[in-house]
C-alpha positions in Angstrom: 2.3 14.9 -6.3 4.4 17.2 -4.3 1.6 18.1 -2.0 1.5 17.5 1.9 -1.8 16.0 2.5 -3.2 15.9 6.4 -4.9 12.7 6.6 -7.0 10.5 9.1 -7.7 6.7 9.7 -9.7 5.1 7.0 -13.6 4.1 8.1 -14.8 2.0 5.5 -12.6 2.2 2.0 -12.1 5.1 -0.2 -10.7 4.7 -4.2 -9.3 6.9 -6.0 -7.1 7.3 -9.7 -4.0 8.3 -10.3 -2.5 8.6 -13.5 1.5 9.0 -13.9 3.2 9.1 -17.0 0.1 7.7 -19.1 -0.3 4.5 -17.0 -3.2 4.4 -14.8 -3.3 3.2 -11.1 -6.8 2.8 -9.5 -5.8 3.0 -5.5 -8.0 1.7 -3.0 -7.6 2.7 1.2 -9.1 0.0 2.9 -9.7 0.2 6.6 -8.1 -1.6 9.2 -10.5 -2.1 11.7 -10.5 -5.7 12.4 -14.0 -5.4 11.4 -13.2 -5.2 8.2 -9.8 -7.4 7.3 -12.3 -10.4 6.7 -13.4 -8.8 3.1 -9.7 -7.6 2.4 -9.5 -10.9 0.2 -12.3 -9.2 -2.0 -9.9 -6.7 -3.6 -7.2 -9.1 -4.2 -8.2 -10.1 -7.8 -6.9 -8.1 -10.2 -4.3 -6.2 -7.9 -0.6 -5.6 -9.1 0.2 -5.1 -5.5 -0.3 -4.1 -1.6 0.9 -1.0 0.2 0.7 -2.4 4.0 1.5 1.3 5.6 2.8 0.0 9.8 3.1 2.4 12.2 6.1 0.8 14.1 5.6 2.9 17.5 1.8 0.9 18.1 3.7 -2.0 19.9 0.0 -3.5 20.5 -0.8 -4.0 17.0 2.8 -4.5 15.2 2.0 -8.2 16.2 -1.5 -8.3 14.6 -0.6 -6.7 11.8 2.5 -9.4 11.4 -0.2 -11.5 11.5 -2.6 -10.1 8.4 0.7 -10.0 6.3 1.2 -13.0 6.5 -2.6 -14.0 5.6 -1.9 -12.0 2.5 1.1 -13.7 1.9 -0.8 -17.0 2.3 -4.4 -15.9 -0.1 -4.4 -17.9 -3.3 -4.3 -14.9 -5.6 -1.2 -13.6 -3.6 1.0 -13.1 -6.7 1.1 -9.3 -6.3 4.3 -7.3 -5.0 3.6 -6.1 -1.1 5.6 -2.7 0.1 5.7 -2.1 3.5 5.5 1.3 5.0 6.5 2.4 8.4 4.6 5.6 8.7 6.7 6.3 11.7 9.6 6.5 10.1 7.8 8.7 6.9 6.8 11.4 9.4 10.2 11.8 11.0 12.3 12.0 7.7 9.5 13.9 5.4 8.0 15.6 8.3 4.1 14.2 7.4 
């Protein structure tokens, strides 16, 4: 932790581990290309929870991604704990 890392937008999904403390977190990046949100439900088993990471400035898509929340919210397996993110808001109090 404690390193700025430069990213871009996902294509696909990437995993990786992280391990804090001892306990173990297995951390998937799933695209958002609409594309893709149909096999979101696929990672849903077995997940503690969601990081939904908005950028609050894309007025087009803040509606369409209220909309996936709240398909999350709906899934059958949605007993997991869902943070929301505004990156917006990340980059102008850290900077990223």
């Amino acid at each position: 932790m404690n390193e700025v890392v430069h990213t871009s937008p996902t294509i696909g999904s990437n995993v990786e581990e992280i391990v804090v403390n001892n306990t173990r977190f297995l951390m998937w990046d799933i695209g958002g290309q609409e594309s893709l949100r149909s096999s979101w439900n696929t990672y849903y088993t077995n997940t503690e929870f969601v990081i939904v990471v908005v950028d609050s400035t894309d007025r087009e898509r803040i509606s369409v991604t209220k909309e996936e929340l709240y398909k999350m919210l709906a899934h059958e397996v949605s007993r997991y704990i869902i943070f929301i993110i505004d990156i917006y808001l990340l980059w102008i109090r850290f900077g990223y």
